[in-house]
C-alpha positions as CSV (number, residue, x, y, z in Angstrom):
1,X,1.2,-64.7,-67.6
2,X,-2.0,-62.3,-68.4
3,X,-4.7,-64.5,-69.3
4,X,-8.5,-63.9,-70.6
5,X,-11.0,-66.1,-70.6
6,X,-14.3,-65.5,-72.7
7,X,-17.5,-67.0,-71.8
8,X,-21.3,-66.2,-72.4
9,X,-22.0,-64.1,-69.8
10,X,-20.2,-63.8,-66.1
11,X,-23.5,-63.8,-64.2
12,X,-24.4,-67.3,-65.7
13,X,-20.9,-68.9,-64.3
14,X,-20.8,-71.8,-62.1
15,X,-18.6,-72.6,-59.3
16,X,-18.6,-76.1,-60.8
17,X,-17.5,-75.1,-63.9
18,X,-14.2,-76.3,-65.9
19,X,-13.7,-72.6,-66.5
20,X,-13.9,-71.7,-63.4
21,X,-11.5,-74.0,-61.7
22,X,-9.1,-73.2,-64.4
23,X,-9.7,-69.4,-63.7
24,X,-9.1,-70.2,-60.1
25,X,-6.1,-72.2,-60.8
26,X,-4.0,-69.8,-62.6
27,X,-5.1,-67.1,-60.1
28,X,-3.2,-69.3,-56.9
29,X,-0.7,-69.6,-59.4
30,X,0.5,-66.4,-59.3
31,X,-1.1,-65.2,-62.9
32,X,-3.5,-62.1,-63.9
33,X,-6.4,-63.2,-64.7
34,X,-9.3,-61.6,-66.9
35,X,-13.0,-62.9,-67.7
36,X,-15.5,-61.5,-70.3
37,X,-19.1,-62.1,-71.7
38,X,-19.4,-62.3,-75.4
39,X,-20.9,-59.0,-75.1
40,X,-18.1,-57.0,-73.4
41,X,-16.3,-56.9,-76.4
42,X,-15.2,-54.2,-79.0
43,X,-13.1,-53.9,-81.9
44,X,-11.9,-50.0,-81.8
45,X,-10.8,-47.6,-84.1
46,X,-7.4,-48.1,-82.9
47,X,-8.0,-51.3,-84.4
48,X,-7.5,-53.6,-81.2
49,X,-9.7,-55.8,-79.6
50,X,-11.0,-54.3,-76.1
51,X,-12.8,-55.9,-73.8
52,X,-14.5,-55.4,-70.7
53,X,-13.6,-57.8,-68.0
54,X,-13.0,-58.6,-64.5
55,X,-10.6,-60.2,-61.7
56,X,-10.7,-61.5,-58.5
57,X,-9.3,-59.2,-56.1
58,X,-7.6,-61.6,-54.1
59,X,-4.3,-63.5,-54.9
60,X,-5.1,-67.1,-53.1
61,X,-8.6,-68.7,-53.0
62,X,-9.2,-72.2,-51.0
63,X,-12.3,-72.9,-53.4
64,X,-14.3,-71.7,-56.5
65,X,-17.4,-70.6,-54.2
66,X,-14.8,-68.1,-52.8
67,X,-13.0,-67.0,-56.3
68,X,-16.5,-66.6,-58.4
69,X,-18.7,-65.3,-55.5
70,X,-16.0,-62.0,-55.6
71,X,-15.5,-62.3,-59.3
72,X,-19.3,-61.8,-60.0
73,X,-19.3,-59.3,-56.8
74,X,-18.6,-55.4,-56.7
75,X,-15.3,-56.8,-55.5
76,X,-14.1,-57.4,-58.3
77,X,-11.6,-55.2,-60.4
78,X,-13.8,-54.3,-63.6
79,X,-12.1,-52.0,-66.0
80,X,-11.6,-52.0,-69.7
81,X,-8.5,-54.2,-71.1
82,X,-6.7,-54.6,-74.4
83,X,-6.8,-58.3,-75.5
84,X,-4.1,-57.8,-77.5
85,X,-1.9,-57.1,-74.7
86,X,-2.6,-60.9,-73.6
87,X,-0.7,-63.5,-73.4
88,X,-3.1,-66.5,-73.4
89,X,-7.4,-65.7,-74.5
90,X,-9.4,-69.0,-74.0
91,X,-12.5,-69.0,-75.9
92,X,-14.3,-70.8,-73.6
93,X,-17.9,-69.7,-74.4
94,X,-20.9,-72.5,-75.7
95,X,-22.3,-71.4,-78.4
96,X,-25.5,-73.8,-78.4
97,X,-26.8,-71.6,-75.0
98,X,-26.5,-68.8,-77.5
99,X,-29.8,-69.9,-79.0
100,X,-31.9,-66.7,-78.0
101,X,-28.8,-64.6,-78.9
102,X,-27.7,-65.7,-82.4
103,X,-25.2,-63.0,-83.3
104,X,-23.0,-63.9,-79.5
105,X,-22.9,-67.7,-81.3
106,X,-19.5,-66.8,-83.8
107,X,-18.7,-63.0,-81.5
108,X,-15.5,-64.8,-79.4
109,X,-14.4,-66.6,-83.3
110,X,-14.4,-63.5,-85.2
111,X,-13.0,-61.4,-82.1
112,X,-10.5,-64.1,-81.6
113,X,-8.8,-64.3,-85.2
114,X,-8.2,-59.9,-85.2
115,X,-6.2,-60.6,-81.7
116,X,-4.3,-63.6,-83.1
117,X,-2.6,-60.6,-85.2
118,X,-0.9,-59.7,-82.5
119,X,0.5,-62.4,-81.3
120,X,-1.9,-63.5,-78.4
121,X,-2.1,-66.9,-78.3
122,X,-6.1,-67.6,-78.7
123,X,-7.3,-71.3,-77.7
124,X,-9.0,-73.5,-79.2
125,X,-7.6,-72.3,-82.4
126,X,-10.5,-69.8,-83.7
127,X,-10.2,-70.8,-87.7
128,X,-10.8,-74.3,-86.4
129,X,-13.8,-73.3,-83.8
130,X,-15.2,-72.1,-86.9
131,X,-15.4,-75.1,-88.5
132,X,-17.2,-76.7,-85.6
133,X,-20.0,-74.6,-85.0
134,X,-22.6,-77.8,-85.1
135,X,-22.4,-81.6,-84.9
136,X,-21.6,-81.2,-88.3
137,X,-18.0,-81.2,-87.8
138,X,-17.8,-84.6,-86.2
139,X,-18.2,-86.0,-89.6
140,X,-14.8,-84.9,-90.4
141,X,-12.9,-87.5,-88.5
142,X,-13.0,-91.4,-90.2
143,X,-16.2,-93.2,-90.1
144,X,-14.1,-96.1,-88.3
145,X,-14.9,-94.5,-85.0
146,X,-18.3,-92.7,-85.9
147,X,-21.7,-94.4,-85.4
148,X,-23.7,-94.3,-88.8
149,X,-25.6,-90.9,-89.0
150,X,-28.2,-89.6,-91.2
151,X,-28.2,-85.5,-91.4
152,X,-31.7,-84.3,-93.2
153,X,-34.8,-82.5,-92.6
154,X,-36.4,-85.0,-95.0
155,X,-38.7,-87.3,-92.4
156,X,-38.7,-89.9,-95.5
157,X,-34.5,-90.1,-95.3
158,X,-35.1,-90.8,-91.8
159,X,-38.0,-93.0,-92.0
160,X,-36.0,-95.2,-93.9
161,X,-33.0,-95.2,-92.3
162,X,-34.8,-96.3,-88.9
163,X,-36.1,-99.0,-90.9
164,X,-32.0,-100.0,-92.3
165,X,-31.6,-100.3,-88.4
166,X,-34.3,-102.3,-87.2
167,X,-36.7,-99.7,-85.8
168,X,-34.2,-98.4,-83.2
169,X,-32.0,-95.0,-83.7
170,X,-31.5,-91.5,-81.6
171,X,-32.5,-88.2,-83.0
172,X,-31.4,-85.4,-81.9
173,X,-30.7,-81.8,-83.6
174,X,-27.5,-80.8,-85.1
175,X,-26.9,-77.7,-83.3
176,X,-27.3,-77.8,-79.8
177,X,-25.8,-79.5,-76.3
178,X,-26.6,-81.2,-72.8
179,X,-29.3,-83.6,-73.8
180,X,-32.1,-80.8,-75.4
181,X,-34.3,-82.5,-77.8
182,X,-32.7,-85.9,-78.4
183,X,-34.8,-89.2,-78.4
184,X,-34.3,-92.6,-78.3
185,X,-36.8,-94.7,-81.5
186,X,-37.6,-97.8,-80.5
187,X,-39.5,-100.2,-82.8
188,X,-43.0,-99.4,-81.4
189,X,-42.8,-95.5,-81.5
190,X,-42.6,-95.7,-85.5
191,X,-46.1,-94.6,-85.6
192,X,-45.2,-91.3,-83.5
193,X,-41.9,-90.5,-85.8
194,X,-43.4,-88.1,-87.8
195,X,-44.4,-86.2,-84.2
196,X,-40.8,-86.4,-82.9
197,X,-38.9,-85.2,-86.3
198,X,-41.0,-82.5,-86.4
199,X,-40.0,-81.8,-82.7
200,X,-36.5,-81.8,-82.8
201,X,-36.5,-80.0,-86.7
202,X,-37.3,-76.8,-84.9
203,X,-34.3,-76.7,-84.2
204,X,-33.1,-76.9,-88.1
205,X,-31.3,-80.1,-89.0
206,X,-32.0,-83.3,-88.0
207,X,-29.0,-86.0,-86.4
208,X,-30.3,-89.7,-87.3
209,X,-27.7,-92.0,-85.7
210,X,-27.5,-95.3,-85.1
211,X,-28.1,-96.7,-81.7
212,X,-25.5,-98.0,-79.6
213,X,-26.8,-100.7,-77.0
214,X,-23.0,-99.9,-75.2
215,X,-25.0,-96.6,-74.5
216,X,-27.2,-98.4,-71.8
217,X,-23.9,-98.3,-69.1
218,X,-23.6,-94.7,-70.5
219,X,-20.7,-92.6,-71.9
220,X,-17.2,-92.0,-71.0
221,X,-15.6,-88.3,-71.0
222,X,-11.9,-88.5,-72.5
223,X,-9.9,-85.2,-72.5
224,X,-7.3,-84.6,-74.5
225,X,-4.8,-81.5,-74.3
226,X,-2.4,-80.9,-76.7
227,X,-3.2,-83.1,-78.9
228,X,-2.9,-86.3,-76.2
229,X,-5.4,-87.9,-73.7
230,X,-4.7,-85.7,-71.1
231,X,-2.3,-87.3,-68.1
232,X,-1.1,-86.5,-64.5
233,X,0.7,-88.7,-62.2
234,X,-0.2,-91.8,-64.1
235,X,-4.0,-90.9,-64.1
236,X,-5.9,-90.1,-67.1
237,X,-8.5,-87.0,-67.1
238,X,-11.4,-88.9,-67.5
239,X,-14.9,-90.0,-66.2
240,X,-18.1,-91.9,-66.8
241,X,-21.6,-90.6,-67.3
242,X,-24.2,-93.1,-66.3
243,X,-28.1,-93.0,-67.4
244,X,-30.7,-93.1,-64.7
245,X,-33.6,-94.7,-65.0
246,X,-35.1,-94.8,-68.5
247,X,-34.0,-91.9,-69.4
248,X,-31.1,-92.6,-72.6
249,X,-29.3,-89.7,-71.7
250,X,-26.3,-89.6,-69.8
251,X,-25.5,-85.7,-69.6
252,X,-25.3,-84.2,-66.2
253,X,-27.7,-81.7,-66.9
254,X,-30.5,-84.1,-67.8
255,X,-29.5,-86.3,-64.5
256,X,-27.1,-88.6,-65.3
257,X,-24.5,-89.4,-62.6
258,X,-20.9,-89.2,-63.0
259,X,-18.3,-92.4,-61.5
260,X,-14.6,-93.6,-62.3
261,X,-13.6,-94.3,-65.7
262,X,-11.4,-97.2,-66.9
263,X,-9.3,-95.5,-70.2
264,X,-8.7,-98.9,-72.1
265,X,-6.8,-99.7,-75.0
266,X,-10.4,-99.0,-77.3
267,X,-10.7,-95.6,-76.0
268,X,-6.8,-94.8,-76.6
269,X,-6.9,-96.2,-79.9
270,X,-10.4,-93.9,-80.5
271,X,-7.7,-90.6,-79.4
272,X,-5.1,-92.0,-81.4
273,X,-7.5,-92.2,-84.6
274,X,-9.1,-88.5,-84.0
275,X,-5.3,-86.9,-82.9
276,X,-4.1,-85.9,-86.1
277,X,-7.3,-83.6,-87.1
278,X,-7.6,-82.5,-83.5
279,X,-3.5,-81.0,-84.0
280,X,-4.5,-79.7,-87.7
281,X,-7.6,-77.5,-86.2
282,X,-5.4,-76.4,-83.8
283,X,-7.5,-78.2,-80.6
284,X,-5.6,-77.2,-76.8
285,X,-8.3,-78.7,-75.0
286,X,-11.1,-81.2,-75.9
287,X,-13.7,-83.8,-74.6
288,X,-14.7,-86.9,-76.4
289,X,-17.2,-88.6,-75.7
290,X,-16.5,-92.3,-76.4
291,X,-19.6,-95.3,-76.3
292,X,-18.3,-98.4,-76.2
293,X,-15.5,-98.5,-79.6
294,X,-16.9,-95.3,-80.8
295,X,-17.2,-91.9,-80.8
296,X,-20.3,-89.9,-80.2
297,X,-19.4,-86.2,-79.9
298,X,-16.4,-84.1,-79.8
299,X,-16.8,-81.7,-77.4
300,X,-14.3,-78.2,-78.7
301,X,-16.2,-75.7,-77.1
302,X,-15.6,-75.4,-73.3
303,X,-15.5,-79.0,-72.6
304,X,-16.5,-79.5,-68.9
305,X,-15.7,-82.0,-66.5
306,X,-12.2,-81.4,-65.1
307,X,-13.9,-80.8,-61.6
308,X,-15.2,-84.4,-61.5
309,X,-12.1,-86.2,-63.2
310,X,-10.2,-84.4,-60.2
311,X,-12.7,-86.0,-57.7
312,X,-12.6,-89.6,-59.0
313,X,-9.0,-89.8,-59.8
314,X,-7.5,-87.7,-57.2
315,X,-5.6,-85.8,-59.3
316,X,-5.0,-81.6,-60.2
317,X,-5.6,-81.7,-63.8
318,X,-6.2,-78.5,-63.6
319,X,-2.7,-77.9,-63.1
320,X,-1.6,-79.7,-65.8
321,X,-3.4,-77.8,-68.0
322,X,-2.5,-74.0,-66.7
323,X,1.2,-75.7,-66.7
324,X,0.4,-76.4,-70.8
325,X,-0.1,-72.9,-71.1
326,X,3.0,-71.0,-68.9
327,X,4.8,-73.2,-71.4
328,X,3.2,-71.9,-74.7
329,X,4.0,-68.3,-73.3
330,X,7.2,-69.3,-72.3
331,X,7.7,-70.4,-76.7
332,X,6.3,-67.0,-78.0
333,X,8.6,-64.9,-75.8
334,X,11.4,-67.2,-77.3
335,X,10.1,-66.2,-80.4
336,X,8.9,-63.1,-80.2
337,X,5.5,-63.9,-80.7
338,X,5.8,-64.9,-84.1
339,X,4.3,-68.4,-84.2
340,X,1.7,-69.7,-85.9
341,X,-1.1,-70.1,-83.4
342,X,-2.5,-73.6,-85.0
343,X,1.0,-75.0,-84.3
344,X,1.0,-73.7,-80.9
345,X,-2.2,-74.8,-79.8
346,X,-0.9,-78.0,-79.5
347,X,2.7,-78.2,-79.2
């Protein structure tokens, strides 16, 4: 299996990210590998999509540390590669740490839908990607399992809706990721509301939601591959995010801490709910983010966390998924790569 992986830029990889592992995964198992920047791409005259990307040199790595620190070396094999030629290209870039670099924000999408021509299967589905550029998409899915959200740049919208819910919501803005710019109202900081829209508005659009007190033990992180929660050996791929201190925020980046998650019948019933437009936008891989019985975000973009559900649980998820995807190749060849990607993505 030749495989691609996309991401914002090589130098900026973690050895702790999902991407990584996964990278590292297929690598032991035998596959080609290939990772690009947004920016090492190039639609030629030929009319393919070229790309310039690079592999480990090595066939076997005992950890990440090992595979990135001679993927982002002069080790590496760098050369010039047709993505059309690919078997498997995982978009697995964030757009919202595009923010200085607008234009690399939709690059992997639009790149992504010219080698779906050929017959390279491109996950997450790009078409559907599309749609979820912003938090805006997590509106889609049935209000039964969203929290009740106000999206304006109006302060008087939100003035009032903070006064529907008691004094107490979360603002945060409607494009962006890991914790940036989102704030907890309480009853007494109603005088300072005017201070804090204006704060997180600079970001555009403004995400008024109601507050969940369920949020105080913190978040769970659900994934789902193929369209299911993602399972192995009994185990689900899963993990809690707990606040520290004051701080409402349970992200990793802005200090939460992770610990073992029990997947209840709530949070199946949540995946159950969302499943059917996840398998319609052509989803492979995604994170929820589940508070109590609801749903705060859908992560489609690069959804992180495998590393730690494979810590708690004791499972190789990672496995499971590169295993997902030897079997999509192994349907296209059947096929002779005439398949319609959204279908693919999560059969």
């Amino acid at each position: 299996m030749r495989i691609g992986f996309i991401v914002n830029d090589i130098r900026t990889e973690e050895e702790g990210y999902t991407t990584t592992r996964l990278g590292m995964e297929a690598v032991n198992r035998g596959h080609e590998v290939w990772v690009m920047g947004v920016s090492d791409l190039t639609y030629d005259p030929d009319e393919q999509v070229k790309g310039w990307a690079h592999s480990a040199p090595k066939k076997n790595y005992k950890n990440t540390k090992g595979y990135l620190g001679d993927l982002q070396s002069k080790k590496a094999v760098a050369e010039e590669i047709t993505v059309d030629d690919l078997d498997i290209l995982m978009l697995r870039n964030d757009p919202a740490e595009d923010f200085e670099r607008p234009w690399a924000q939709s690059a992997p999408v639009l790149f992504g839908r010219v080698a779906m021509r050929h017959g390279v299967i491109v996950l997450n589905d790009p078409n559907g990607l599309a749609k979820a550029t912003n938090k805006m998409y997590f509106q889609l899915f049935p209000e039964e399992v969203r929290p009740r959200t106000v999206i304006t740049r109006d302060a008087r919208k939100i003035k009032a809706f903070a006064k529907e819910e008691g004094g107490k919501i979360v603002l945060k803005p409607l494009q962006g990721s890991g914790g940036r710019n989102v704030f907890l109202v309480r009853p007494d900081d109603i005088s300072n509301l005017n201070q804090i829209i204006e704060a997180v508005s600079r970001d555009g659009y403004v995400i008024a939601q109601e507050y969940l007190p369920a949020a105080e033990q913190g978040d769970m992180r659900l994934f789902i591959m193929n369209g299911q929660p993602l399972r192995q050996k009994g185990k689900y791929a899963a993990f809690r995010r707990v606040r520290t201190g004051d701080d409402m925020r349970s992200n990793i980046h802005a200090g939460g801490k992770i610990a073992q998650a029990v997947v209840g019948d709530e949070a199946l019933r949540i995946a159950e709910i969302v499943r059917p437009k996840i398998a319609q936008d052509g989803m492979f891989l995604v994170g929820l983010d589940i508070v109590g019985d609801k749903l705060m975000e859908i992560n489609v973009f690069s959804p992180g966390g495998l590393g730690s559900a494979r810590r708690l649980e004791g499972v190789n998820f990672l496995t499971a998924v590169i295993q997902a995807l030897e079997r999509k190749v192994q349907y296209m060849a059947y096929y002779r790569r005439n398949f319609d990607n959204v279908e693919m993505a999560t059969l």
